[in-house]
N, C-alpha and C positions, 0 to 999 in steps of 0.2 A: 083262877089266879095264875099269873105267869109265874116259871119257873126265877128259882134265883140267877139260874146263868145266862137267860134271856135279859134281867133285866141290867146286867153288867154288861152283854150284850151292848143292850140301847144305851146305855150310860158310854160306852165307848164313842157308840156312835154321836153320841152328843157332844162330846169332846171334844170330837174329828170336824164339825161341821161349828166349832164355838169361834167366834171371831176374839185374837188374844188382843186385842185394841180394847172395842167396846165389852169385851166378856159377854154377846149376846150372839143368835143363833146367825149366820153370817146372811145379810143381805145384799144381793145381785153379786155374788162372789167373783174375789179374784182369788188363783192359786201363785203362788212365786214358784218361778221355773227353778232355785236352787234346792230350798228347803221343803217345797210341796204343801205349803202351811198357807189355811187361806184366810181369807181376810175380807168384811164388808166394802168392796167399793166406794165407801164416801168415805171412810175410815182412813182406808190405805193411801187414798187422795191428800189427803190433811199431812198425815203424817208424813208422804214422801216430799211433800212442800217444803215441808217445815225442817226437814230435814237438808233440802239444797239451800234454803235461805239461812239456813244457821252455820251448816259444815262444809258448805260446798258441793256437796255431790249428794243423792238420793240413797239410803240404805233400809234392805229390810231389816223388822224390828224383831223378827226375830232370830234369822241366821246370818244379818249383817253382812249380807253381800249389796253389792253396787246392782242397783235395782231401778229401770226410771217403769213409770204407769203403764207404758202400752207394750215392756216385757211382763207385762202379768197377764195369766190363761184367764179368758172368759169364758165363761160354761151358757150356751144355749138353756133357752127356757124349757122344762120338761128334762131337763137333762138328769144325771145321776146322783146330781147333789139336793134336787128340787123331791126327787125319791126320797133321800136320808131324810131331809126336812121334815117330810111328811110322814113320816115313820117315828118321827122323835118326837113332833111335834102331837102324834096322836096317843103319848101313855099320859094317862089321867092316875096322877098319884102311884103309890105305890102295889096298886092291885095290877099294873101290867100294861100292855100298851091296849089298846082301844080302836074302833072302826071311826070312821063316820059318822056312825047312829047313837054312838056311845057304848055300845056292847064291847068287852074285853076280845082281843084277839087271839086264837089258840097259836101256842109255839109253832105246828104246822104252818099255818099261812102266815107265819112271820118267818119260817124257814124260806117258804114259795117266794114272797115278797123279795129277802134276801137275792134269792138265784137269781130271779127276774133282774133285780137291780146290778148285779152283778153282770149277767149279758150284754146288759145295756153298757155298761162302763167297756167289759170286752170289747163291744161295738165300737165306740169310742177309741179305743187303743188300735185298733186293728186300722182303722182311719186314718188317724193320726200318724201310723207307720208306712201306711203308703202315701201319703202327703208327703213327711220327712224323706221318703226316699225318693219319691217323683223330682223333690224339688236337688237335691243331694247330688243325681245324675244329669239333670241339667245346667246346673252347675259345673258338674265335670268336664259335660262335652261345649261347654262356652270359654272353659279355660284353653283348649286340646285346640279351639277353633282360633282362638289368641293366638297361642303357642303358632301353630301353622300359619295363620297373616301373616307375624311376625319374622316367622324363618323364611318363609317367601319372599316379604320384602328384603329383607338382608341379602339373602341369596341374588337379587334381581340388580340392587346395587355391587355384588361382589362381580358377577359376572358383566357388568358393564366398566367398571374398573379395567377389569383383564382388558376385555377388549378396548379400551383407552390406553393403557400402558403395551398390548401388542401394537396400537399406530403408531405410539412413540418409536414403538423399536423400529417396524418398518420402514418408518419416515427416516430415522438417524440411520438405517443397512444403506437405505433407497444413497444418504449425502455422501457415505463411504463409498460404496460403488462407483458414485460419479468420479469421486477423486480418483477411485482405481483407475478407470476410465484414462481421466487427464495424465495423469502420474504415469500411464503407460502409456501414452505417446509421448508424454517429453522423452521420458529413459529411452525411447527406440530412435526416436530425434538425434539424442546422443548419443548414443548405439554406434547409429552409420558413423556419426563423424570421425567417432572411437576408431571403428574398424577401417575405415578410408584412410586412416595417419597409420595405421599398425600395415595397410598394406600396401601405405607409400614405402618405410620403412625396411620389412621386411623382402619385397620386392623389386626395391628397387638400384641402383648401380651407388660404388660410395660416390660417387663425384657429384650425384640427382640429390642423392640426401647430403652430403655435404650443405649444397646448393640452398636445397629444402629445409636447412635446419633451424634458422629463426623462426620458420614460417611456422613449423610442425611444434616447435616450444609455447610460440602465439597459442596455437589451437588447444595445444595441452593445458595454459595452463588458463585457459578460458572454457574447458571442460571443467576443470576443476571447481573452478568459481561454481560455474552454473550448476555442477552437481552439489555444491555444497549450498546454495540456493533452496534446491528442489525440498519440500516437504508439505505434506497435507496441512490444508489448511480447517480442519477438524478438531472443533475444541472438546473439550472433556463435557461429555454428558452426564445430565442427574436426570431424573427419568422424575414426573412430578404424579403426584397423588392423592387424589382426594381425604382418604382414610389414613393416610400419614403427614402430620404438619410441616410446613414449610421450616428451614431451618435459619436461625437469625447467624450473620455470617459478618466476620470483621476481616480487617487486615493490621496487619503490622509490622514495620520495616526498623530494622536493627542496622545504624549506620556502625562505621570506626568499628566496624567487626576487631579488628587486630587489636589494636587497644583494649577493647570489652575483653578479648581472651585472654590476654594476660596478666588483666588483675581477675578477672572471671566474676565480676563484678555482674550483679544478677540484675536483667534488663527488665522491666514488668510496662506491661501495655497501659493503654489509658484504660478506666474504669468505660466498659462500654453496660449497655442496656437491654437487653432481648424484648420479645413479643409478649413476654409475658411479666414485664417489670423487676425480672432478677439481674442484680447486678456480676459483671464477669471481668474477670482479670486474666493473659495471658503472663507466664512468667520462665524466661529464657538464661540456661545457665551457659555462656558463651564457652567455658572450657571443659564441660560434664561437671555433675555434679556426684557425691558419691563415688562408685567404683566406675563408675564412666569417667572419672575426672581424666585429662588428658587424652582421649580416647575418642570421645563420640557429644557430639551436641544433645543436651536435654532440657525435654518440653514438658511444661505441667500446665493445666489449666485450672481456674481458682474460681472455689462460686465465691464472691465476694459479699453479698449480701442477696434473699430472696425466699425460695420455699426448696429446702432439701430434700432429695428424692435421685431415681433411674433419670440419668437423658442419656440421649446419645450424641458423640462428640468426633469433631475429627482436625486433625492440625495438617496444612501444607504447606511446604515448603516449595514455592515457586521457580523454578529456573528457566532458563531461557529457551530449551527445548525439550523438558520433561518436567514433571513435579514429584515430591518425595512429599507419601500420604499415610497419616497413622487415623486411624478412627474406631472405637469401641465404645461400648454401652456399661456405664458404671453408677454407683452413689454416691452422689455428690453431698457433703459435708460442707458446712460452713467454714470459708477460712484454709480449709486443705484441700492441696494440690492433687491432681490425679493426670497421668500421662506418660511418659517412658524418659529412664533414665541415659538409656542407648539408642537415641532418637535418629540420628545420623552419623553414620563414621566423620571425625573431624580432614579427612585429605577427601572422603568424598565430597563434603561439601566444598570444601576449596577451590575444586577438580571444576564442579559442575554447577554450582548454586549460588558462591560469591559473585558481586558485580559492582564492581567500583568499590571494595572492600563494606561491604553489605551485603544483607541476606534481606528478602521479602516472606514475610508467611502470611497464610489465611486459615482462619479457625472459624467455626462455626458452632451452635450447641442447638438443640430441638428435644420435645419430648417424644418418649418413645412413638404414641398413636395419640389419635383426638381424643381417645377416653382419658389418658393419664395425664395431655395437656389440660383437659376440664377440671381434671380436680386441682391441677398445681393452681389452675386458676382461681376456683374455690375459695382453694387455701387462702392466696395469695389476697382475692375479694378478702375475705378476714380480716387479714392483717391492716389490710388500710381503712377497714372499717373504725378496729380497733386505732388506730392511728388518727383516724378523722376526730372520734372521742376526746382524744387527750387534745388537740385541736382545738375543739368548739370549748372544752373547760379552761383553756389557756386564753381564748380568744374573748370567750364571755365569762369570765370568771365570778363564783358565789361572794357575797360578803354575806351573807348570811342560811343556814341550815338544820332545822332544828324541827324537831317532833315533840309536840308537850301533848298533856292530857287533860280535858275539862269534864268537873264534875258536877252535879246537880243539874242536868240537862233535863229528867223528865219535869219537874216541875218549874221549869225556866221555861221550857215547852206549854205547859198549859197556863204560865201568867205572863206570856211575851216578851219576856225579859231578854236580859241580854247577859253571855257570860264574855268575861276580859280573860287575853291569856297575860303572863306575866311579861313583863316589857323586855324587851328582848334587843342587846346589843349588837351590831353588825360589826365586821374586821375594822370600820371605817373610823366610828364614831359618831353614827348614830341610831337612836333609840328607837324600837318599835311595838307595835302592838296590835293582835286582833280582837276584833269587834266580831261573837258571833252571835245571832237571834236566832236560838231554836225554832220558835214559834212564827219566825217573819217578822219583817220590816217595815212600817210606813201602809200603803194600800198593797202588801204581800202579806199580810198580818194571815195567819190560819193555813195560807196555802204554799211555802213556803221556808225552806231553813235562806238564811241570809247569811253573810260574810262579809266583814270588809276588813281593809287591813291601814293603822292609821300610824304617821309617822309623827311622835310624842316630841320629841327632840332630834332635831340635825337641821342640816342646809338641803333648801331646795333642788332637785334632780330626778333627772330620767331614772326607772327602774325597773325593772320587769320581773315580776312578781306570780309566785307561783303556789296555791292553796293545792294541799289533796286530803280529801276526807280517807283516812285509812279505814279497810276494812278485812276481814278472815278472808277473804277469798281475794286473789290480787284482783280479778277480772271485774268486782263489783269498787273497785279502788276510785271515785270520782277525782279527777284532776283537772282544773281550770287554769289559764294563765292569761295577764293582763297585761299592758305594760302604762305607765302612765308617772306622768311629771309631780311627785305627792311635794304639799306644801304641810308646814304642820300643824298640826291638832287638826285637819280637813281629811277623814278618813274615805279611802275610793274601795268599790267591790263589787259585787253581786247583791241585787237584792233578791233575784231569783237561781240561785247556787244549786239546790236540790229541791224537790216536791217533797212536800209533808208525808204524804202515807207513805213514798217510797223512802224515808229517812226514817221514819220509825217505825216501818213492818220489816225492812229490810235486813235486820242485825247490824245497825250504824251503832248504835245503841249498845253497850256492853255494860252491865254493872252499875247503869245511872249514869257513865260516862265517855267519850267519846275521845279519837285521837286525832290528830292532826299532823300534816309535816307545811312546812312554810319555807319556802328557797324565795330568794329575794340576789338580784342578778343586775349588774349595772350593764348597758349595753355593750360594750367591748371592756377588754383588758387596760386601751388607754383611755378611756373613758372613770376607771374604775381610778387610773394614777391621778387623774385630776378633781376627781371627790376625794381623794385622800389629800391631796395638795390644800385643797378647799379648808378641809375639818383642820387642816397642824396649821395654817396659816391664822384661821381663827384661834387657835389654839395659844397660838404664838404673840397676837393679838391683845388677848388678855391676859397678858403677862408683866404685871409690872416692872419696871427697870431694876436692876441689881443692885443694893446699895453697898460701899466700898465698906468693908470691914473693920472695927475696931481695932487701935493698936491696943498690944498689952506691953508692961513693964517685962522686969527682968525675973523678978518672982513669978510671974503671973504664969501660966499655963496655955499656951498657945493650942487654937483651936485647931482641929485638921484643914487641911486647903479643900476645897469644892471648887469645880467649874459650875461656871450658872449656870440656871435653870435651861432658860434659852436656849443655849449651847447642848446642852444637855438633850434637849427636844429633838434639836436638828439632828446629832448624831442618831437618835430613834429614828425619825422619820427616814432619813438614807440608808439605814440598814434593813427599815422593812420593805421599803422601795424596791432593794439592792434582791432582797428574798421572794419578792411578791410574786415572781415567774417562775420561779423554783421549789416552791413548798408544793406541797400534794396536798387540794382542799379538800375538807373534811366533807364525808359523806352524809355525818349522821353526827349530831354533839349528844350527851347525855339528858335526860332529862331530869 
């Protein structure tokens, strides 16, 4: 007979190998990689079903972690658990565990049995860890290999850059050079003529240069012209670059300078537009503003409306043979200004920049690089996304939104019946109602949930009509939409809306009852004003005439005054009219 602590032993080990599902010895085992607890195969199958069609996501039942079937360990046939089995599976009662033949097995060879199966699991692990690491370092070195395509390609585009921005340079040395070139032949051109009058001049008797002196005045002051002529004809370079965006660039001219400065009356540019859909304002204080006041011209640049962030910015002030250039990289805020107070001394600009009592400037804004313009763009994608929304709810406006609940569905379901929601008013005035057949409609009868939606009372019209079967999980949420001309008591829908066993395996089904959301949508905004015109017109319609009031004596007690009915209406109808574009429609009413 086995010992007592053999057979607590085997007791453990039966435990170890007990499926907590069916509470039976586990067959074709899975193990869970979190908790190590295993489980029958058709068992664990079931239950992780069951568990994404109710909750959404698969979990085990017993450490409840997020679990799908083919993260569960499979154990090869003959494996270490096929040992326990059989080890457990051979104690016959309580006299101990047993052979094959039936004869009880000594503690001994249920010791050897042990080790053996032990080895074997060893075997197993030792497997498994060079598996896990064979695959661990392969891994490493496909990242390392990422890594390195990556920094190569970058690299191969940086270094083709360079040498694109050195042609730039070369090219714009190669256009100065030339001028040097030309530029120094004119100046030696006038050089000689210079030095031939200085050595008629100096040279010569007073009676010759007497003689000579209009002629030498001519020459002078036709030097002078012509040197004041002379200059490169070389405009201001910006060197262009793939990996830095182009920058959007305005101008703007400030007439009646003199007037602006002294009331210092603040000049602001037109609302201009960049590349990337922000709007920008320049804004010009003619006699400084702050402690510059009297002093020095000041410039600020203004994000007017768009996505806040780093750009970089530059303001010039144009003149006739130089320009005055501020430019920095800052955060731009909505609405404030960023730029300098002591933007140009006020005689310098007088000196050099005024022309015909005006000034010219050009401003430009860009983002920092292509990374930081992609996300302002992002951003910006966003915003007009969300703007598109309020848009199409403006454009196609609800008159009606609402989510009820119906109950007695399984047994509406096995006698084909039909459930009614409650009749349901729209903003307009009129009445609605759905028709649903758990069981199917017509020849959909069995295979089939059906839907229709029927309009009870109101005036004939376009609509476009929207069912969604709610369910726990958004992703299993069925939503159909139709759109169609409903006449009344003539109900339009689906006869084939959803399949039966996927309606009622699926978790549609909660508690015997089921939910619904119903949006109901006239095709535009002015479409929506003349079904409202429609319904107060009939409304107005049937409204008998006002009968003129009784007098009363002088005892009598006179009644309050009322405006009529009629009158009455109309003020309604123009005031909701007046609101209809301006309220916020309801997303969701009560139920």
């Amino acid at each position: 007979m086995a010992s007592g602590a053999t057979d607590q032993l085997v007791q453990l080990l039966g435990d170890t190998i007990e499926c907590p599902i069916c509470l039976n010895s586990v067959e074709d085992a899975r193990l869970c990689p979190e908790c190590s607890k295993l489980f029958c195969s058709g068992c664990i199958r079931q239950w992780l079903h069951r568990e994404e069609s109710e909750n959404g996501s698969p979990k085990c039942p017993h450490c409840k972690s997020q679990q799908r079937l083919e993260d569960f360990i499979t154990f090869r046939s003959g494996s270490a658990i096929d040992a326990l089995k059989s080890i457990v599976d051979s104690q016959q009662g309580p006299v101990g565990p047993t052979a094959d033949d039936g004869h009880v097995v000594s503690p001994e060879k249920m010791q050897q049995s042990l080790r053996k199966l032990l080895l074997e699991t060893e075997a197993v692990y030792v497997e498994t860890e060079q598996r896990i690491t064979q695959e661990l370092d392969k891994q490493r070195m496909l990242l390392k290999q990422a890594k390195d395509n990556l920094i190569k390609t970058i690299n191969i585009m940086v270094q083709q850059e360079f040498r694109e921005i050195h042609k730039q340079f070369n090219d714009k040395i190669e256009e100065v050079n030339a001028w040097s070139d030309i530029l120094t032949k004119n100046l030696d051109k006038h050089q000689m003529s210079l030095e031939t009058a200085k050595h008629t001049v100096e040279n010569g008797s007073v009676e010759d240069v007497f003689q000579k002196r209009q002629e030498l005045e001519k020459t002078c002051a036709k030097l002078v012209k012509d040197l004041n002529g002379i200059s490169p004809n070389v405009k201001p370079y910006q060197f262009n670059s793939q990996l830095i965006p182009e920058p959007s660039t305005w101008k703007f001219s400030v007439s009646k300078y003199s007037n602006a400065r002294n009331s210092n009356e603040v000049q602001y540019s037109d609302l201009v537009t960049d590349d990337m859909g922000s709007v920008w304002r320049l804004e010009v204080h003619p006699n400084g503003y702050d402690d510059a006041k009297n002093t020095s011209l000041s410039i600020f640049l203004q994000l007017y409306s768009g996505i806040e962030g780093q750009y970089h910015y530059s303001v010039e002030l144009l003149g006739a043979n130089r320009s005055h250039v501020y430019e920095d990289e800052t955060y731009f805020e909505l609405r404030k200004g960023w730029g300098q107070n002591h933007f140009i001394d006020l005689k310098a600009l007088q000196d050099s920049y005024l022309r015909e009592d005006g000034l010219e400037l050009r401003f430009s804004v860009r983002a920092l690089n292509l990374i930081d313009k992609y996300e302002k763009m992002k951003k910006r994608a966003t915003q007009l996304a969300a703007e598109v929304d309020l848009l199409k709810k403006d454009a196609k406006p609800d008159c009606l939104n609402h989510v009820f609940t119906l109950r007695n569905v399984v047994e509406t379901t096995k006698t084909f019946g039909c459930l009614y929601s409650d009749v349901l008013n729209d903003d307009l005035g009129g009445c609605w109602r759905l028709q649903i057949f758990p069981g199917g409609n017509g020849e959909c009868k069995g295979n089939f949930l059906s839907i229709f939606l029927e309009l009870r009372n109101g005036i004939s019209n376009k609509y476009e009509f929207t069912v969604a079967l709610l369910h726990r999980s958004e992703k299993k949420v069925v939503k159909k939409t139709l759109e169609y001309c409903f006449q009344p008591a003539l109900p339009f829908g689906w006869k084939t809306f959803l399949g039966r066993e996927e309606f009622i395996n699926n978790g549609y089904i909660q508690k015997d009852s089921l939910s619904i959301r119903l949006t109901i949508t006239p095709p535009n905004a002015q479409q929506k004003f003349n079904y409202l015109r429609q319904y107060h017109e009939r409304a107005l319609a049937g409204i008998p005439q006002a009968r003129p009031e009784p007098s009363f004596g002088e005892d009598a007690k006179p009644s309050t005054s009322h405006e009529p009915l009629e009158a009455r209406l109309r003020k309604t109808s123009i005031s909701f009219v007046k609101n209809l574009f301006t309220k916020s429609s309801s997303t969701e009413q009560p139920q």
